[in-house]
C-alpha positions as CSV (number, residue, x, y, z in Angstrom):
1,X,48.4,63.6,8.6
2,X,44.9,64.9,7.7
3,X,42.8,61.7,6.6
4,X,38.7,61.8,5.4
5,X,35.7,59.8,5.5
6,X,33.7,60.8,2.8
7,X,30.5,58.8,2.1
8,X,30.0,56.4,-0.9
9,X,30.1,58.6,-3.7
10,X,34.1,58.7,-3.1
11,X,35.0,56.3,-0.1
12,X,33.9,53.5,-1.7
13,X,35.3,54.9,-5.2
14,X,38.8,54.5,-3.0
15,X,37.9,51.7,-1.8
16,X,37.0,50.3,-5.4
17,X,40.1,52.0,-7.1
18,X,42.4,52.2,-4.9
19,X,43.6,55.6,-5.7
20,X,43.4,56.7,-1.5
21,X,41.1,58.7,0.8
22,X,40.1,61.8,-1.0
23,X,41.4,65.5,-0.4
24,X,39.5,68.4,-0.4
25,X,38.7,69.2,-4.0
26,X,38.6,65.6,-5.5
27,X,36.0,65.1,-8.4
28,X,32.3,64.1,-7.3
29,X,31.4,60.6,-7.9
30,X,28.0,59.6,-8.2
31,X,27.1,56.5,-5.8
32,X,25.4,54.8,-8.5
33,X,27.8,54.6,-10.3
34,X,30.0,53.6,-8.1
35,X,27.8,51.1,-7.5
36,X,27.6,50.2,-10.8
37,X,31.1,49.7,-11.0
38,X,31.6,47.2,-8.4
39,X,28.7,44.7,-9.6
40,X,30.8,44.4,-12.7
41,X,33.2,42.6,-10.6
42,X,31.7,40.0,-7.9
43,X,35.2,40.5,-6.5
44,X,35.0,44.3,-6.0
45,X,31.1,44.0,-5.0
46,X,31.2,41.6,-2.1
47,X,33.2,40.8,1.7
48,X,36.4,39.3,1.5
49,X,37.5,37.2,4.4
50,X,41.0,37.4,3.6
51,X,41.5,41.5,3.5
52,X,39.1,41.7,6.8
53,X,41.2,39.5,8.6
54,X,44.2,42.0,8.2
55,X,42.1,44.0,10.6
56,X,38.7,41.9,12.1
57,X,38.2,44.4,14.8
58,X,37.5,46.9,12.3
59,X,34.9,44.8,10.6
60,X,31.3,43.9,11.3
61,X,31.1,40.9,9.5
62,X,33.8,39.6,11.9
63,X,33.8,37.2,15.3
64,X,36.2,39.9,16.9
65,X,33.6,42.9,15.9
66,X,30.8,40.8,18.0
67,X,30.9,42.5,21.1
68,X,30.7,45.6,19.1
69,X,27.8,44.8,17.5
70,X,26.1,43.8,20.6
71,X,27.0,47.5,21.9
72,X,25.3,49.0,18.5
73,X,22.3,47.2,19.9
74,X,21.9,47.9,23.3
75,X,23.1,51.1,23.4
76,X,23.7,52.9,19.5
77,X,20.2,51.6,18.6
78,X,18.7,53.5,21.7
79,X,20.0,56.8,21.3
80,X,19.2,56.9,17.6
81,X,15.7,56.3,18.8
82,X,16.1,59.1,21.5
83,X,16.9,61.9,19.0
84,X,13.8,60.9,17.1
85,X,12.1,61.3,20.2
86,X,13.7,64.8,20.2
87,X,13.1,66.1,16.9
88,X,9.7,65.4,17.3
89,X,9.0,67.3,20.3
90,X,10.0,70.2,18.3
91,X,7.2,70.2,15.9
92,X,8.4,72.9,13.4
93,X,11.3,71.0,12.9
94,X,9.8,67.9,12.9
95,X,7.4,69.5,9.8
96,X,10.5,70.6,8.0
97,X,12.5,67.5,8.1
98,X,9.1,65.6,6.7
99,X,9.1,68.6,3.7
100,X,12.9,68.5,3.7
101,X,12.8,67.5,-0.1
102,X,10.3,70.6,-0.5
103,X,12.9,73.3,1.1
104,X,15.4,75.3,-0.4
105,X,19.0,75.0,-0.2
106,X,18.8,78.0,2.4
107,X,16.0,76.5,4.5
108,X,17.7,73.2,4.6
109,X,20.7,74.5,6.2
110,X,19.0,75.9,9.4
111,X,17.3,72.7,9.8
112,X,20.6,70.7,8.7
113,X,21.8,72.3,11.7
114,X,19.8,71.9,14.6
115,X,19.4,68.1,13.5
116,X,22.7,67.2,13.6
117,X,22.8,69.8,16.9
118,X,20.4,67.4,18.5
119,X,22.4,64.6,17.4
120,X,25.5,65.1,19.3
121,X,23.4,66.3,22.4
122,X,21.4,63.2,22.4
123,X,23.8,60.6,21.5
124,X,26.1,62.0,23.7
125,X,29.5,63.9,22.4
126,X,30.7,67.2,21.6
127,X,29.6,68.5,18.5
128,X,32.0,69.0,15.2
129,X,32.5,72.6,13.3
130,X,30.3,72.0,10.4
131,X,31.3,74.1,7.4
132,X,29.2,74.7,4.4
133,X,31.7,75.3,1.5
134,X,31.0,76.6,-2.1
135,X,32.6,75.1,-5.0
136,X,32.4,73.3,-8.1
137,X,33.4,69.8,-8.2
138,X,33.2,68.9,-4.9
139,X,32.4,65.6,-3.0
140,X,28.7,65.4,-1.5
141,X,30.4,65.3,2.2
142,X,32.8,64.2,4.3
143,X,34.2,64.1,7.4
144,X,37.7,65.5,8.2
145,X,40.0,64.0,10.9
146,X,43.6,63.7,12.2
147,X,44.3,61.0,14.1
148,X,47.3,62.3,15.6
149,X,45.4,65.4,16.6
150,X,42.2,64.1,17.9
151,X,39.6,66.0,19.4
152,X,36.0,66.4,17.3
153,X,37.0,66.2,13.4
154,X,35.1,68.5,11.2
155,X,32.4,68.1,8.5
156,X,32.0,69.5,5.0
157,X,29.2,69.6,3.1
158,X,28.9,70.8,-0.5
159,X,26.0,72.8,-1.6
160,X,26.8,72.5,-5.7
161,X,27.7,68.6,-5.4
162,X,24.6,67.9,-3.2
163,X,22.3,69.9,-5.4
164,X,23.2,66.8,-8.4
165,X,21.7,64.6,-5.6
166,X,18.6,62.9,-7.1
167,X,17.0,62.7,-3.6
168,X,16.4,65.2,-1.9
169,X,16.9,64.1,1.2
170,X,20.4,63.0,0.2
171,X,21.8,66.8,2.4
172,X,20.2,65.3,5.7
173,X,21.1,61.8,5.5
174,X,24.7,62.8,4.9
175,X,24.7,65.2,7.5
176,X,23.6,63.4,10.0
177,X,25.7,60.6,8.9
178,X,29.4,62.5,8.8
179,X,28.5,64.1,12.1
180,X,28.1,60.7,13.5
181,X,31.4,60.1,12.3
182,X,32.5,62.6,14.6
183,X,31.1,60.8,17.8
184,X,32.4,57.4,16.9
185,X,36.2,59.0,16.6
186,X,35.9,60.5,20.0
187,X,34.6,57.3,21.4
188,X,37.6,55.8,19.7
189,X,39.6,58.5,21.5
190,X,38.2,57.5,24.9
191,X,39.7,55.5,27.7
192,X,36.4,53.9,28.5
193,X,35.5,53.6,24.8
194,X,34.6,50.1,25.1
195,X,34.7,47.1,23.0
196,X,32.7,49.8,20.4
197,X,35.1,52.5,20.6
198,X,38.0,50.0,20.3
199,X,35.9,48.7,17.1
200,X,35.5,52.3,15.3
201,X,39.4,53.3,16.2
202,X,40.1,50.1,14.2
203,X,37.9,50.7,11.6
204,X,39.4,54.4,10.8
205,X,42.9,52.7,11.1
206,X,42.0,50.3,8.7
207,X,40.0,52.9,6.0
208,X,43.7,54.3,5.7
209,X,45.5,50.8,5.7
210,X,43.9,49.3,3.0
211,X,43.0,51.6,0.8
212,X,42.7,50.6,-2.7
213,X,41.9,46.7,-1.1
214,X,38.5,47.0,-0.2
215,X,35.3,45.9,-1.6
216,X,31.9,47.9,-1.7
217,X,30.9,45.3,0.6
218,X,34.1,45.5,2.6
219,X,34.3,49.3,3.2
220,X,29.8,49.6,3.7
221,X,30.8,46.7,6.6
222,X,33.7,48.7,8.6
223,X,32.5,49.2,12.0
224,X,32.3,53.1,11.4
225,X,30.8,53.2,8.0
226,X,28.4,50.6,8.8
227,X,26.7,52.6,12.1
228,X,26.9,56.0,10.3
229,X,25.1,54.5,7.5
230,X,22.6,53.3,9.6
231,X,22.3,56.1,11.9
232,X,21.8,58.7,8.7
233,X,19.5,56.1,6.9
234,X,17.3,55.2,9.9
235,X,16.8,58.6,11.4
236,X,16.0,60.7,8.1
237,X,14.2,57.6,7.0
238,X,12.0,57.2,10.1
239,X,11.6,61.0,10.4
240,X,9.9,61.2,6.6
241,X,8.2,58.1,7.0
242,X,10.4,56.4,4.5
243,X,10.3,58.4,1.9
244,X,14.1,59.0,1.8
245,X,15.8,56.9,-0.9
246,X,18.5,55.3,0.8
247,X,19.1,52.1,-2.2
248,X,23.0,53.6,-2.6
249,X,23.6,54.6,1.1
250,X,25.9,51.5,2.0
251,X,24.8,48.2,1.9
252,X,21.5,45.9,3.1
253,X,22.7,45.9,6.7
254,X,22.6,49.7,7.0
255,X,19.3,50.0,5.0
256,X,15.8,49.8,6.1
257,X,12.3,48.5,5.1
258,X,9.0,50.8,5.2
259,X,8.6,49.4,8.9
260,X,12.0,50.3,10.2
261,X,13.4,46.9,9.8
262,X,17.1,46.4,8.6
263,X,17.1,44.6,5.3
264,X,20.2,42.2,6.6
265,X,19.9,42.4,10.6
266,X,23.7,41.3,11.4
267,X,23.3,40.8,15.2
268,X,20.0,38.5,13.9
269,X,21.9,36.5,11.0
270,X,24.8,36.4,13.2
271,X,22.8,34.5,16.0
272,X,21.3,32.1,13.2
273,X,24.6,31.0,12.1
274,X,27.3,32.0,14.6
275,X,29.9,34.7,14.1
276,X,32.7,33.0,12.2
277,X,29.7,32.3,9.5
278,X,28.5,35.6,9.5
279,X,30.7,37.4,6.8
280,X,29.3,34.2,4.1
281,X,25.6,34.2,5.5
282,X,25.8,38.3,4.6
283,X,27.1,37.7,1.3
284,X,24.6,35.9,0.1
285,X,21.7,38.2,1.6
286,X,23.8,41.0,-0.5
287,X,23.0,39.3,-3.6
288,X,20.1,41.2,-4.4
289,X,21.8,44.3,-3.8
290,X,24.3,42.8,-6.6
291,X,21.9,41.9,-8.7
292,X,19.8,45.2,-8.6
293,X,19.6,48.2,-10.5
């Protein structure tokens, strides 16, 4: 059975609603307003203990997710910092991902493409098919898998939804973001994933389990959303020198200050107060996030 990963415009709409993981086709949902929803509802907005622990390997807020996290850092972190490193040995492209906003539909997709090219080389799996398809009413993105099948998954991005972006920088981040999706389910695939790829085959198992229970917070903290959050926030965002708006790309763990710096660094809070405090000690950090436009 074909399942997706689409980003927050409709993931966390599932997660909010819980109406299921969205087809090909489904209505575009604007993050903010997805947003918006959840802060109605404290409930719907931040982590809940109780629905993680039906699957704490899949979750970053949770003690079983800490050797995870400690692989994001030693390992994830580096090779995000490596394809910088690569896109800006190529200095065309490294000029039109700083003027992405400036481009053309057209010209983005060329440099859509050998970013998230790099990507895969650099970070170290086999690149997805990425398919650009037209249509009205489409999700932004999202990232199409079978578990039963395997093997790469495929991204979809669509031109009409992510021309209703407001930022336009919002093609790149996702980009880069879905095809990361598709190197944390091969790692989940392989026999030496490692604590990590144990962590992101939970976390896709779980985005199917509990549909329809998640929070905003709950679903932004999965192991998988979390990383590909961070991996399309930091690398567009360090690439344009910040000037990507990432405010509704997942929560404060996977966004970043004007120097680089997570606004909730988990593997930091979770060494100030210990793993089994660190799903309580991140809520309240998320409370400007809450309490924000």
């Amino acid at each position: 059975m074909k399942k997706t990963s689409l980003v927050m415009a409709t993931l966390a709409a599932f997660a909010l609603s819980g109406c299921g993981i969205h087809a090909p086709g489904a209505m575009a949902l604007q993050r903010a307003a997805v947003v918006a929803t959840a802060k109605a509802d404290p409930a719907r907005f931040f982590a809940n203990s109780a629905i993680e622990r039906q699957a704490p390997e899949a979750f970053a807020l949770q003690p079983e997710a800490h050797d995870s996290l400690q692989e994001i850092e030693s390992s994830v972190k580096p090779a995000r910092d490596a394809l910088i490193t690569a896109v800006r040995k190529d200095k065309v492209l490294a000029a039109q991902v700083a003027g992405f906003d400036k481009l053309s539909w057209d010209a983005q997709v060329p440099v859509i493409k050998q970013v998230v090219a790099l990507e895969a080389k650099v970070m170290g799996f086999q690149a997805p098919p990425l398919v650009i398809q037209e249509g009205p009413n489409q999700i932004p993105s999202f990232f199409e898998f079978d578990v039963a099948v395997g093997g790469t998954g495929k991204v979809i991005l669509y031109p009409a939804s992510i021309a209703q972006e407001a930022d336009k920088f919002a093609a790149l981040m996702l980009a880069v973001h879905e095809v990361r999706h598709s190197g944390q389910f091969q790692l989940s695939q392989a026999r030496n994933g490692g604590a990590l790829g144990r962590g992101f085959k939970a976390a896709f198992k779980a985005q199917h389990d509990l549909k329809g229970k998640l929070s905003f917070c709950d679903f932004c903290s999965l192991l998988n959303e979390y990383e590909a959050f961070q991996a399309g926030n930091y690398v567009v965002g360090t690439l344009t020198n910040w000037q990507a708006d990432q405010r509704d790309m997942g929560c404060l763990s996977s966004q970043y200050d004007a120097k680089g710096q997570a606004k909730i660094d988990l593997w930091k809070l979770s060494a100030q107060v210990g793993p089994a405090k660190l799903l309580e000690a991140f809520n309240d950090a998320e409370k400007p996030q809450f309490g924000g436009r």
